[in-house]
C-alpha positions as CSV (number, residue, x, y, z in Angstrom):
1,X,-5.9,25.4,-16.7
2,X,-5.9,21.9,-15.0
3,X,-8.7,19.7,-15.8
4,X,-11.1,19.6,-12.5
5,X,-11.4,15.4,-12.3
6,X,-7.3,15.3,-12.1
7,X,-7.3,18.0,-9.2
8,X,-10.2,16.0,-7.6
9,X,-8.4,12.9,-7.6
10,X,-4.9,14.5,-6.5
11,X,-6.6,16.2,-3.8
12,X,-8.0,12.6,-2.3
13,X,-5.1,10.8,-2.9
14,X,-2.1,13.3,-2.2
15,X,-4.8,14.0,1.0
16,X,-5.3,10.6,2.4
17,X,-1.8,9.5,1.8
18,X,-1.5,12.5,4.9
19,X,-3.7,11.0,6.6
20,X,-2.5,7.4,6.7
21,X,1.2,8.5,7.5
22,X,-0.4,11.7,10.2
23,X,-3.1,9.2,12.1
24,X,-2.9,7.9,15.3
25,X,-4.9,5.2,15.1
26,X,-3.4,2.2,12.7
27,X,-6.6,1.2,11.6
28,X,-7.8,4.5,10.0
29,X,-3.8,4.7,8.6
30,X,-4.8,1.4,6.9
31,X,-8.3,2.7,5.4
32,X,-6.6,5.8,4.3
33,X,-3.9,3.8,2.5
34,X,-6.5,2.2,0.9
35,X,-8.2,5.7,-0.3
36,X,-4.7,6.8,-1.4
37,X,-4.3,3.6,-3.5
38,X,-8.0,4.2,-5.0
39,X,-6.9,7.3,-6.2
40,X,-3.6,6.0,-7.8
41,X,-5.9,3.7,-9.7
42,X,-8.3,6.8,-10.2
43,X,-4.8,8.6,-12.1
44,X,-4.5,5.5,-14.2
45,X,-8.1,5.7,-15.4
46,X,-7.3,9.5,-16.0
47,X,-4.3,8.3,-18.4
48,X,-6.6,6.0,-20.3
49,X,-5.6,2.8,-18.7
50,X,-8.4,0.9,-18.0
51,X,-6.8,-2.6,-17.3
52,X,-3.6,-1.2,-14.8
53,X,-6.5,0.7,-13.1
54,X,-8.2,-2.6,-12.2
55,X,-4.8,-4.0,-11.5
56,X,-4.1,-1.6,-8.6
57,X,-7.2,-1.6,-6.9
58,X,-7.5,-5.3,-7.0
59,X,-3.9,-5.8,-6.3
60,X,-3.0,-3.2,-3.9
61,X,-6.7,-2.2,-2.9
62,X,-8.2,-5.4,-3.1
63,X,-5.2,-7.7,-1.5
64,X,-2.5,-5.5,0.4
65,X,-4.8,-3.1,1.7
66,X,-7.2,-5.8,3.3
67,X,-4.6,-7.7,4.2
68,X,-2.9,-4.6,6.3
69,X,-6.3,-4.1,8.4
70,X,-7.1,-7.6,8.7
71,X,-3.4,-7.6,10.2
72,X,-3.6,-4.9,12.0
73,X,-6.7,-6.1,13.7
74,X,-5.9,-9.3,14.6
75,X,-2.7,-7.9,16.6
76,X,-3.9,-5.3,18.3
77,X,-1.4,-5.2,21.0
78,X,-1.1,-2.1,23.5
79,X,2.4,-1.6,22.5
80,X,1.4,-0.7,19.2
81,X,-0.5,2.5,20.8
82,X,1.5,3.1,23.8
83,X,4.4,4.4,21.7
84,X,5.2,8.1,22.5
85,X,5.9,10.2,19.4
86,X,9.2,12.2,19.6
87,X,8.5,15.7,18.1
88,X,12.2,16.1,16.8
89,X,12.3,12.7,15.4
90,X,8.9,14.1,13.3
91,X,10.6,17.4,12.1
92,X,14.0,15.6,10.7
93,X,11.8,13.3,8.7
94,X,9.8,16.2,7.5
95,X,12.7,18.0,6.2
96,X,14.0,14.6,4.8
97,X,11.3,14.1,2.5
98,X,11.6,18.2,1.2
99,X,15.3,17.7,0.4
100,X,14.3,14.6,-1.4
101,X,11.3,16.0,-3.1
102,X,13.3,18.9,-3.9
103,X,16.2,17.0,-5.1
104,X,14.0,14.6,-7.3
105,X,12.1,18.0,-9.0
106,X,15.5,19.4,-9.7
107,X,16.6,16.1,-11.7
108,X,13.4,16.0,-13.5
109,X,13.7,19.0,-14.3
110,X,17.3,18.9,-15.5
111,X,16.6,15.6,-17.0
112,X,15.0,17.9,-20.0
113,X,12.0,15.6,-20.3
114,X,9.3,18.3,-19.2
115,X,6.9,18.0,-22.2
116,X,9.0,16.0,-24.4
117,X,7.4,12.5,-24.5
118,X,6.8,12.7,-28.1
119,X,3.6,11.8,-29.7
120,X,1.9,8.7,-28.2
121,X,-1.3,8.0,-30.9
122,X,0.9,6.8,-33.4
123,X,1.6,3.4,-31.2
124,X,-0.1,0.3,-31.6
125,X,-3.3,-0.8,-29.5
126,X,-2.5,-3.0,-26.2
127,X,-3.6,-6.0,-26.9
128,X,-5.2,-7.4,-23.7
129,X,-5.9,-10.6,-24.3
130,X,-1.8,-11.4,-24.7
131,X,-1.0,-9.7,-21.8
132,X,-3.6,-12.2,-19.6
133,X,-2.3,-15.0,-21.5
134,X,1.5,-13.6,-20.2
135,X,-0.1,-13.5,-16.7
136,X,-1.2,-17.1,-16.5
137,X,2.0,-18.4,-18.3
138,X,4.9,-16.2,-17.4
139,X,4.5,-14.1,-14.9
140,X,2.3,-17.3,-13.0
141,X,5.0,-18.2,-10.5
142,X,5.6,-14.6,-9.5
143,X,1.8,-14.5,-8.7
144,X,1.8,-17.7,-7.3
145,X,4.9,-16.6,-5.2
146,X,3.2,-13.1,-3.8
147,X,-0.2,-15.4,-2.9
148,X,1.9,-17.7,-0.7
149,X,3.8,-15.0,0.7
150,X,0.5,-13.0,1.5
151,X,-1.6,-16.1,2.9
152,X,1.8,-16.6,5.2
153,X,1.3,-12.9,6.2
154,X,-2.3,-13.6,7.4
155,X,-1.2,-17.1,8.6
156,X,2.0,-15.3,10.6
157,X,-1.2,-13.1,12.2
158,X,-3.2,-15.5,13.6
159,X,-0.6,-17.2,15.0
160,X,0.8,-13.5,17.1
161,X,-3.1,-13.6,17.7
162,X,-3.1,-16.8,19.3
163,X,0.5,-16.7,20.9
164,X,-0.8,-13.5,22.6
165,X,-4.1,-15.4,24.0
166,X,-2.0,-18.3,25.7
167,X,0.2,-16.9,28.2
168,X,2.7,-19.8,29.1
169,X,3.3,-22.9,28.3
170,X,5.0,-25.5,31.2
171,X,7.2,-28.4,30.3
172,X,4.6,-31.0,30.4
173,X,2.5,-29.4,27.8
174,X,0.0,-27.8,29.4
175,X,-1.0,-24.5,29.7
176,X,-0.5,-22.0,33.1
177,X,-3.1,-19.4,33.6
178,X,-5.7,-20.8,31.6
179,X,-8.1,-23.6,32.2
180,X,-9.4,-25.7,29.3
């Protein structure tokens, strides 16, 4: 039988991963993302992996998450909810992702690696400290590269945030419709 904590946390991620793809409203998509991602961290802890646990949430709970919501809050344009939702459009991407999950459970399953991962408690501990000292030396310009590119992504907000305030601009400078 399946251990209860594992079906717990499948339940609330495999559940709000529906409801951030089935929601109408972008912002509760967003916070359901966020759930989802919380309960992919929640599977880590599960597997005894304390440090990639904390690495998701603050990551993708912490960084993309927010950074979604703030997004999608700051340009909240009419468009974005006026768009009419084509039912067959819906269906095809439904049976899309059962041919693929199908297709992906039939490799696995051919693959022959149900069950045979061999015995893991003869490896060697993780040493944690090396792999922070690999994160501030190594990997440092790939996380200095994902901070720009996410502060340019909150940046790239304001600025549709702002561009949507001011309505035209003439070609002395100054702004039509709007009084300063």
């Amino acid at each position: 039988m399946a251990d209860p904590v594992f079906i717990g946390v499948a339940v609330l991620t495999v559940g709000s991963a529906i409801i951030a793809l089935e929601t109408r409203e972008l912002i509760y998509g967003a916070i359901a993302l966020a759930i989802s991602m919380l309960g992919v961290a929640g599977f880590f802890l599960l597997l005894d992996a304390p440090f990639v646990a904390m690495f998701q949430i603050a990551v993708y709970v912490g960084a993309v998450a927010v950074l979604i919501i703030f997004t999608v809050m700051l340009v909240r344009t009419q468009a974005l909810f006026s768009v009419k939702e084509d039912k067959k459009r819906k269906g095809a991407g439904i049976a899309l992702m059962l041919i693929i999950m199908a297709s992906l459970g039939a490799l696995l399953l051919a693959s022959g690696l149900n069950g045979q991962f061999g015995n893991f408690n003869d490896s060697e501990a993780i040493d944690f400290r090396e792999i922070g000292e690999q994160m501030l030396t190594y990997y440092a310009p790939t996380l200095i590269i994902m901070a720009l590119t996410l502060a340019g992504s909150v940046i790239a907000a304001l600025a549709l945030a702002r561009r949507e305030e001011v309505t035209s601009i003439d070609g002395e400078g100054q702004q039509n419709g709007r009084t300063d």
